[in-house]
C-alpha positions, 0 to 999 in steps of 0.5 A, a space after each residue: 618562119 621555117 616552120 610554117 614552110 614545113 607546115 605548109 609542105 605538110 599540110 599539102 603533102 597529105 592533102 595530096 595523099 588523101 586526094 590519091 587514096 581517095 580516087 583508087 578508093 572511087 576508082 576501085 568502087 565504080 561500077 566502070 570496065 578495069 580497062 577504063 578504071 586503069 587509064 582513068 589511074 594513069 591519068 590519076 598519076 600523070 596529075 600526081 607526078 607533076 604534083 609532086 615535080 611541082 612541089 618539089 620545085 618549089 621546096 628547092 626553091 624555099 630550101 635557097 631562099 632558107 640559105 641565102 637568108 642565112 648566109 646573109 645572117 652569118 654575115 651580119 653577125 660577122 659584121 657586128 662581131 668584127 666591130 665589137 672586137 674592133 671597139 674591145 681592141 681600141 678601148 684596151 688601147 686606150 687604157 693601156 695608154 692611160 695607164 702609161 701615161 698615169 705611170 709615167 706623170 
């Protein structure tokens, strides 16, 4: 599953990359004033930045939901493991009892 996730950042990144490259590209080839191809830029990078700030946001978000998920594995584990030491500890109480009581009868 954090695989896809990964995959899914990455596919976004670079599609975001590639939508960047390609407005300079058209920016730098349209037959428009550098005044306007400039504020036509900032826009450009106004929309990325948020973009990004939105990304961002949401990978932090996919990162804790990645650690709660794991916390709560490691707990489970825990849980099993402290009732499969539990269940060893009785059944060599067991036949420690049973071997007693073979050595006394």
């Amino acid at each position: 599953m954090a695989d896809e996730r990964g995959s899914s950042a990455n596919v976004l990144v670079a599609f975001l990359s590639g939508a960047a490259l390609g407005a300079v590209a058209a920016l730098l080839l349209a037959p428009q004033s550098g005044r306007e191809s400039r504020e036509q830029l900032r826009g450009y990078a106004r929309r990325a930045e948020d973009n990004l700030r939105d990304l961002a946001g949401r990978a932090g978000e996919s990162f804790e939901e990645a650690v709660d998920q794991g916390k709560e594995f490691v707990d489970s584990k825990k849980s099993v493991l402290r009732e499969a030491f539990e269940a060893g500890r009785e059944a060599m109480k067991h036949e420690r009892d049973r071997m007693r009581g073979e050595e006394q009868g």
